[in-house]
C-alpha positions in Angstrom: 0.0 0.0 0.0 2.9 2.3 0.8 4.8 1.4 -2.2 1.3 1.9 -4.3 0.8 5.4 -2.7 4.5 6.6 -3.3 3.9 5.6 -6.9 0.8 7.7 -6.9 3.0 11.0 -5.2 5.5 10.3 -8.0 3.2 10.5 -10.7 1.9 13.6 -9.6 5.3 14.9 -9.1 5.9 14.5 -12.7 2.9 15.7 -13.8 1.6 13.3 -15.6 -1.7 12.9 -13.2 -2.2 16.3 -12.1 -4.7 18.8 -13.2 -3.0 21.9 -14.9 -3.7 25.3 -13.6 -5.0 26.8 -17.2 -8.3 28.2 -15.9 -7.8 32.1 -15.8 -9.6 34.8 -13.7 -11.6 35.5 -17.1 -13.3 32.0 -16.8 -13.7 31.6 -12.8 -15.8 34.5 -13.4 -17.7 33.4 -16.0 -18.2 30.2 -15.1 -19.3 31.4 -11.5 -21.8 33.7 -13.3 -23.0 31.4 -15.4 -23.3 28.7 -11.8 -25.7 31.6 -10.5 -27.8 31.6 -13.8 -29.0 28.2 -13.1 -31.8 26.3 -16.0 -34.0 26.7 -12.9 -34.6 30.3 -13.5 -35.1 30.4 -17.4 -37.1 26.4 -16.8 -39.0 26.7 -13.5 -39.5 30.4 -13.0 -42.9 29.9 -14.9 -44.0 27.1 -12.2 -42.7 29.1 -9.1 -44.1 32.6 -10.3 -47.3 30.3 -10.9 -47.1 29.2 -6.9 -45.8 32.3 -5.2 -46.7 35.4 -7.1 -44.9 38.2 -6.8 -43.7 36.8 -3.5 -41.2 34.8 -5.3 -38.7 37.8 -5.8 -38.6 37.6 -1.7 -37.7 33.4 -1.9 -35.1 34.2 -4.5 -33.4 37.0 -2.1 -33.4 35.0 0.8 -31.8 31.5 -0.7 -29.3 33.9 -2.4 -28.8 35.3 0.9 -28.2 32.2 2.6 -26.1 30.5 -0.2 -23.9 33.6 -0.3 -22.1 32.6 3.4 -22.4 28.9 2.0 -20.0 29.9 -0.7 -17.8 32.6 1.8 -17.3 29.5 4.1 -16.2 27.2 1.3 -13.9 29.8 -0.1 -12.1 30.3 3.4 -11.7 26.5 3.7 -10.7 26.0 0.0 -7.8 29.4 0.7 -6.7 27.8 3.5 -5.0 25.1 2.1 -4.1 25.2 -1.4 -3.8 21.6 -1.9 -7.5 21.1 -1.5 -8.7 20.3 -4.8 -12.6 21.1 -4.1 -14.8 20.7 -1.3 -14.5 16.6 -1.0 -11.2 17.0 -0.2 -11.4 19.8 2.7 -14.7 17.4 3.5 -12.5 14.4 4.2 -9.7 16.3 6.0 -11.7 18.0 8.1 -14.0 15.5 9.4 -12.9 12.3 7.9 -12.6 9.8 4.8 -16.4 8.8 5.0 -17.3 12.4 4.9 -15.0 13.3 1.4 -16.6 9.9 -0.1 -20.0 10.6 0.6 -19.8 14.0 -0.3 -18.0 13.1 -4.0 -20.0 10.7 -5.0 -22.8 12.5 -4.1 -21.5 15.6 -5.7 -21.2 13.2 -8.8 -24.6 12.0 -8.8 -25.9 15.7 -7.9 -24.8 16.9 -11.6 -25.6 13.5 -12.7 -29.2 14.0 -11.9 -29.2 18.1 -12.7 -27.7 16.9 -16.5 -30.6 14.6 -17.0 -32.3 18.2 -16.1 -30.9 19.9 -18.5 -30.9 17.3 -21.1 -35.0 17.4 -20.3 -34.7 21.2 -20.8 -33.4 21.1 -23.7 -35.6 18.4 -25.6 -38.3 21.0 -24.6 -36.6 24.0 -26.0 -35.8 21.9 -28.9 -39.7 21.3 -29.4 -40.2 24.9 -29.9 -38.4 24.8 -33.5 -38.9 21.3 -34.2 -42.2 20.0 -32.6 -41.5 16.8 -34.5 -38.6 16.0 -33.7 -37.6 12.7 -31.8 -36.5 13.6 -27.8 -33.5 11.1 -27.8 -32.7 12.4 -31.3 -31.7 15.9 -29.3 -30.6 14.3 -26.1 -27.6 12.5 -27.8 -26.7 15.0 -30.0 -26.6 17.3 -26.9 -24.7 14.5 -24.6 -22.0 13.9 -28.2 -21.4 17.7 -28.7 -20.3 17.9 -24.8 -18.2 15.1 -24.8 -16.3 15.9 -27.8 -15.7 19.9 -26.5 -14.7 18.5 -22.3 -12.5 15.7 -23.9 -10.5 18.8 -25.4 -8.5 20.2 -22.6 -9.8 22.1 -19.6 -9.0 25.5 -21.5 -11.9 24.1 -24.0 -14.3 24.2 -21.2 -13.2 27.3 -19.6 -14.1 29.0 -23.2 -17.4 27.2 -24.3 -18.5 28.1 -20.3 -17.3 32.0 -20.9 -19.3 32.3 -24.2 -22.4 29.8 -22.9 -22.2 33.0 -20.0 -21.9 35.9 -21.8 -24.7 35.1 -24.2 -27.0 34.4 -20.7 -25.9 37.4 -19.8 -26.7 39.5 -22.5 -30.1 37.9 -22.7 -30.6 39.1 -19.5 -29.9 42.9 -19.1 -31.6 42.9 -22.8 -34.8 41.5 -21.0 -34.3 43.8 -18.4 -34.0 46.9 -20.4 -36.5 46.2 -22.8 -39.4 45.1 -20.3 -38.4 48.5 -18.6 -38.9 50.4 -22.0 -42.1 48.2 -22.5 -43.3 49.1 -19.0 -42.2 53.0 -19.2 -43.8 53.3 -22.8 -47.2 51.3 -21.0 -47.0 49.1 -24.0 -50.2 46.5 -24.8 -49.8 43.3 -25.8 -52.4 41.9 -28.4 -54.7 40.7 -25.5 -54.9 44.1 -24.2 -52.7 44.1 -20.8 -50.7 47.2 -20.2 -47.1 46.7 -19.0 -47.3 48.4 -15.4 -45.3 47.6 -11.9 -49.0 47.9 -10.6 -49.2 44.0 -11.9 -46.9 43.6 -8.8 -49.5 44.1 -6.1 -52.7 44.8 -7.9 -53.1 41.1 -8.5 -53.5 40.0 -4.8 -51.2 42.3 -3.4 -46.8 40.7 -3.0 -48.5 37.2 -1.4 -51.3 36.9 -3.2 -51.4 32.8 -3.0 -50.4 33.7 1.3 -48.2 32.0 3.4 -48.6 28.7 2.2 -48.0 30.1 -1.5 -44.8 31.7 -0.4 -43.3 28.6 1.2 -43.8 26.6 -1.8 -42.2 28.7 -3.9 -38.9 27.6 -2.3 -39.2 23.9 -3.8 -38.1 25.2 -7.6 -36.7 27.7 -6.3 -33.4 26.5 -4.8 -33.0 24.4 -7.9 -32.2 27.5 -9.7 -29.1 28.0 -7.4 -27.6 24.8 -8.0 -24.0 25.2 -9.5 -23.3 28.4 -7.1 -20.6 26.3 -6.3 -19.3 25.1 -9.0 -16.0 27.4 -8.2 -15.3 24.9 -6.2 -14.1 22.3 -8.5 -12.2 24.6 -10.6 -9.3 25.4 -7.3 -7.5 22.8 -9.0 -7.0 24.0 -12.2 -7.4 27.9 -11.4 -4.2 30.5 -11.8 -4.1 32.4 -8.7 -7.0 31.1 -7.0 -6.1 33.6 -4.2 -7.7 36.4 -6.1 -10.1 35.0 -8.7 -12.1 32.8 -6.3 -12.9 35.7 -3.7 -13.9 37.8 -6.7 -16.1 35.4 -8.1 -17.7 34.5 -4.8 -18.0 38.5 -3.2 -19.6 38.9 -6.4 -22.8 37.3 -5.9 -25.3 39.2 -4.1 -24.8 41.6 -6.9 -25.6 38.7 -9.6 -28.6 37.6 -7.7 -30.2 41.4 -7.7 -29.2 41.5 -11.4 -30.3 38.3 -12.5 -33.1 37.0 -10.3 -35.1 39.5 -8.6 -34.9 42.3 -11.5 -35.7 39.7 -14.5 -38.7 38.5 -12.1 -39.9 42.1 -11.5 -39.7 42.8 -15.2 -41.5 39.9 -16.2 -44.0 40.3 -14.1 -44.6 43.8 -14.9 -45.4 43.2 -18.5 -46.8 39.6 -18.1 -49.8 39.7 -14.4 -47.9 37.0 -12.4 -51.8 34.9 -13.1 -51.2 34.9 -16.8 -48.1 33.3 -16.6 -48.2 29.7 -18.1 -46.4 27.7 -15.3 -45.1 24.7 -17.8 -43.5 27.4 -20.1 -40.4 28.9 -20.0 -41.9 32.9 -18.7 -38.7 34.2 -20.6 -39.8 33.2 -24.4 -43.6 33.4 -23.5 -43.7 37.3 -22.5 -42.1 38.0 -26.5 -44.5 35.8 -27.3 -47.1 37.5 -25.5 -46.6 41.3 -26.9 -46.3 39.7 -30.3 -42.3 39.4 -30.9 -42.0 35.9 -32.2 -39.0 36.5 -33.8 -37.3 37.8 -30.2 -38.8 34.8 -28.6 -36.8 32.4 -30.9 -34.0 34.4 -29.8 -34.7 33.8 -26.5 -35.2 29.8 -26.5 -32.5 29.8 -28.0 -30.6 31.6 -25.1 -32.5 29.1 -22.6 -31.3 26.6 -24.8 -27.6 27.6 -24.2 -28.6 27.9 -20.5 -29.2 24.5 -20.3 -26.8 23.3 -22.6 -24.2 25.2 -20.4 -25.5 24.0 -17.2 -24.8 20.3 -18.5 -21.3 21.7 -19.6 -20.6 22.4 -16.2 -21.9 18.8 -14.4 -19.8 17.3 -17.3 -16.8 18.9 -16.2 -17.2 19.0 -12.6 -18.5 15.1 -12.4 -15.5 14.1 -14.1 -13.2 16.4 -11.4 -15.3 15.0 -8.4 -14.4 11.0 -10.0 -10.7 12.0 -10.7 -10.5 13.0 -7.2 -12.6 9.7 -5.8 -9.9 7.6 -7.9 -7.4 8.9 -6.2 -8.3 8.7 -2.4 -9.2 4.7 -3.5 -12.8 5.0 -3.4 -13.9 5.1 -7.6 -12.1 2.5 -10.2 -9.0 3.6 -10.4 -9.2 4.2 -14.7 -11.4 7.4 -13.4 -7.8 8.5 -11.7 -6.0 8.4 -15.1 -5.5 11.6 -17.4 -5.7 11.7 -21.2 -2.3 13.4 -22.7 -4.6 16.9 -22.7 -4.7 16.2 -18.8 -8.3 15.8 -19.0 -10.1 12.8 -16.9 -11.3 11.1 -20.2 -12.5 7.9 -18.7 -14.7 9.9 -15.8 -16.2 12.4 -18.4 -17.2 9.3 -21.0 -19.1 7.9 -18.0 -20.7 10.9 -16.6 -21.9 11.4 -20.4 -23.5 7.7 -20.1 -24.7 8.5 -17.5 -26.8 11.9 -18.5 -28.3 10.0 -21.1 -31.0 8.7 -18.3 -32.7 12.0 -19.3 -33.7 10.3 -22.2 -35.3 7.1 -20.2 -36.8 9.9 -17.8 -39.3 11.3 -20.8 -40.1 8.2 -21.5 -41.5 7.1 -18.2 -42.6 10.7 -17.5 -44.2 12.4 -20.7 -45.3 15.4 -19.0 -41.9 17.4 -19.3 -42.7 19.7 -16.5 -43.6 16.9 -14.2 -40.3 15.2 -15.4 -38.7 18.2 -14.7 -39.9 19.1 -11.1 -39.0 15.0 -10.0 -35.4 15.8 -11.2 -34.8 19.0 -9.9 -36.4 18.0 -6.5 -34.2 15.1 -5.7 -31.1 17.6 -7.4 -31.7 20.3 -4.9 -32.2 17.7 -2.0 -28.7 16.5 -2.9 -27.0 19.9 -3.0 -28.4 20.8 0.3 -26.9 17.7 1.5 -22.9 19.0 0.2 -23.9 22.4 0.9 -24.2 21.5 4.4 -21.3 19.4 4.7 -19.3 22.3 3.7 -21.1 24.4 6.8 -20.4 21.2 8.9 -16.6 21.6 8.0 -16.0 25.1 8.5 -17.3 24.5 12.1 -15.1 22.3 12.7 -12.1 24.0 11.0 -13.0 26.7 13.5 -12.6 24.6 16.0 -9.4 22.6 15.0 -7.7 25.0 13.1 -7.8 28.9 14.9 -4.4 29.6 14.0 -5.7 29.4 9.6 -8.9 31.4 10.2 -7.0 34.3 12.3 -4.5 34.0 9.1 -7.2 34.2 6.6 -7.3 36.9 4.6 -10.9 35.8 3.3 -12.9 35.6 6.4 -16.7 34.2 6.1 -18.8 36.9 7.9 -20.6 36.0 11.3 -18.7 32.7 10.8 -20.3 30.4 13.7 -23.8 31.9 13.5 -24.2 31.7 10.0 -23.0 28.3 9.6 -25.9 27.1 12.0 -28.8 29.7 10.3 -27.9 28.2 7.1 -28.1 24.6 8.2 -31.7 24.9 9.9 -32.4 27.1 6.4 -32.0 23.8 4.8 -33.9 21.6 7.1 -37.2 24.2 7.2 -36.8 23.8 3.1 -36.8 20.0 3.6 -39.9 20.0 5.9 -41.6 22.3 2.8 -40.5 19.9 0.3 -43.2 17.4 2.0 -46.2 20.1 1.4 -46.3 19.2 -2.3 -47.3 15.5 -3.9 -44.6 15.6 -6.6 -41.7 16.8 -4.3 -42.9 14.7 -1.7 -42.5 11.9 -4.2 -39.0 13.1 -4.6 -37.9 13.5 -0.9 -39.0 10.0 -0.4 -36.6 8.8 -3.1 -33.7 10.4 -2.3 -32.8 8.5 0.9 -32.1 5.4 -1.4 -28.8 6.7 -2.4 -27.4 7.1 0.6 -28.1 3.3 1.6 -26.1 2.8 -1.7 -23.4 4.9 -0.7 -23.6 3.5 3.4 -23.2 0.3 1.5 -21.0 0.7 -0.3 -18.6 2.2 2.2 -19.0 -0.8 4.4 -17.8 -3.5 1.6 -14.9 -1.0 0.6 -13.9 -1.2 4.2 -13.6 1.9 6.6 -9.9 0.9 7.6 -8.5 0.3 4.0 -10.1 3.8 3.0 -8.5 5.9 6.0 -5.0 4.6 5.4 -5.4 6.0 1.9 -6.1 9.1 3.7 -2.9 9.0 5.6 
């Protein structure tokens, strides 16, 4: 075992089988960005304006609120120690082998299970154009195209991320600004409504569906935020992660005013929150609405490239998260090997396997919405699940480690406090998730991969896997 692990150090040493640093500050802040602008807000904003109203602007504040020290902690912890390649690692470290295996592999299937997301997204986007055509027809052409561009090198995937980004973001602020001119110039859609930011309380007042409305607008909700951390499996492969990943990360509350709550406002304001179509993407169906089909093309196609760059991302980070399972000794050790581009070839071929389960998904759940919700329920269940484990660590980095957090020089704010706010955050959005029949469906489910996992990690042996760790 000693002799196996020394061969392992050497490797690295040469580097042969270790990541390359070729991710600049241009991509981590892209690729952040583009983590923020989840497919939940261009997919599921329709179904969660439909169930909150204009309440919804206030769920979308507060999970970005709460994420926003989620993300400060994991940044600390990832600074502290430069040798962390992404949160598994600091996971394991921190509070022990089990925790870094149960938090990669469920990492892994996190973006597994957000791909087949995607890949559902963007069979319905596809519809739009081509309401013929065959789902798995789109599905594997999607799957091919984002093998073939992460198989490149990770400089490819930096780019294709920028660019998938930038066009999100210039979809954006061009739906802000022109629902603002639209609502400035009271412009009428065919059916006769008048953009007006009166549509934001005359229609039942902010909670017009109450209390009960409000709550369950968190269920799609924090699927939109899934990725927010997806900075966290670039530290490997980042130039001067000292300054681009506090950037990126101090960064957010400004992207989540920007994108969430002033896209939500404007959409509202020109489309009554009680006209919106809740199994329709609310960002092609207001051009629609005021009779700009050619804009509204424009825009699937944007909330095409969403999707297709949220699938870019679990690509990339599933094969990282397997890379990094290989080796600790807890994934088939081929997952551990690099292509001569330093890219985890094996792990991202499987990954791609695996996103094709989208494809199986339509079939057993026609309804694409319905499909949709299952997927992103059990996704957001799973993040919670690493998001905590990274508040879980911090605690007890706090706690072991004083001398690093008094050295940081990226503090997370109200440290202790926050940690535990966000964690009971988590557990009240659990206990809403049981309101609902189809995310009650899906928080019943869930539980079945960690007995998988808890199996799993008792035939691997706990003994075997901590002397890796040593």
């Amino acid at each position: 075992m000693v002799d196996q692990i020394k061969a392992v150090a050497d490797e690295q040493a040469s580097g042969e089988q270790s990541l390359r640093r070729n991710l600049t500050n241009r991509h981590i802040q892209l690729i952040a960005i583009g983590g923020a602008i989840g497919t939940g807000l261009f997919m599921g904003s329709g179904k969660t304006i439909s169930l909150a109203g204009p309440s919804i602007i206030f769920v979308y504040m507060i999970i970005g609120f709460m994420l926003f020290f989620v993300m400060r902690a994991m940044g600390e912890l990832l600074l502290s120690n430069l040798e962390y390649k992404s949160f598994s690692d600091f996971a394991a470290d921190l509070l022990g082998p089990w925790a870094g295996y149960f938090t990669g592999w469920t990492y892994w299937f996190c973006w597994v299970v957000t791909g087949m997301a995607d890949v559902v997204a963007i069979t319905a986007y596809a519809q739009f154009w081509f309401p013929g055509l065959s789902e798995w027809v789109a599905s594997l052409a999607v799957v091919l195209l984002l093998l073939g561009l992460n198989l490149a090198t990770v400089k490819m995937f930096g780019e294709m991320e920028f660019w998938f980004a930038m066009i999100k973001i210039v979809a954006i602020v061009a739906l802000i600004i022109v629902g603002l001119v639209m609502v400035l110039m009271h412009f009428q859609s065919p059916t006769g409504v008048e953009a007006s930011f009166t549509h934001l309380w005359d229609n039942g007042g902010w909670f017009p569906k109450g209390i009960s409305g409000f709550f369950a607008g968190f269920q799609i909700a924090v699927f939109a935020f899934v990725g927010i951390e997806l900075v966290g499996t670039t530290a490997a492969e980042t130039k001067d992660p000292e300054k681009s990943l506090p950037r990126a990360i101090n960064s957010i509350p400004l992207r989540i005013i920007m994108f969430y709550v002033l896209a939500l406002i404007v959409i509202m304001s020109v489309t009554p929150w009680n006209s919106v179509v809740p199994n329709k993407s609310p960002f092609v169906e207001l051009f629609v609405l005021v009779g700009l089909p050619a804009a509204a093309s424009i825009i699937n196609f944007v909330v095409l490239t969403s999707a297709a760059s949220s699938a870019n991302s679990g690509v990339f980070s599933t094969s990282r998260m397997l890379f990094g399972l290989a080796q600790d000794g807890v994934a088939p050790k081929s997952f551990g090997k690099l292509s001569k581009r330093a890219v985890p070839a094996t792990g991202l071929t499987f990954s791609c396997i695996c996103l094709l389960g989208g494809v199986v998904l339509i079939y057993v759940k026609p309804d694409v919405i319905t499909a949709f919700t299952l997927v992103t329920t059990v996704s957001a269940i799973l993040f919670m699940f690493v998001w905590t484990i990274i508040m879980c660590s911090y605690l007890v980095y706090r706690k072991k480690r004083p001398h690093l957090h008094e050295q940081s020089k990226f503090k997370m704010p109200l440290g202790k406090l926050m940690c535990w706010v966000c964690m009971a955050f988590f557990v009240f959005v659990l206990v809403l998730l049981t309101l609902e029949a189809d995310t009650r469906e899906a928080l019943l489910v869930t539980p079945l991969w960690f007995v998988v996992l808890g199996v799993c990690w008792l035939l691997m042996g706990k003994k075997r896997l901590a002397n890796l760790r040593k």
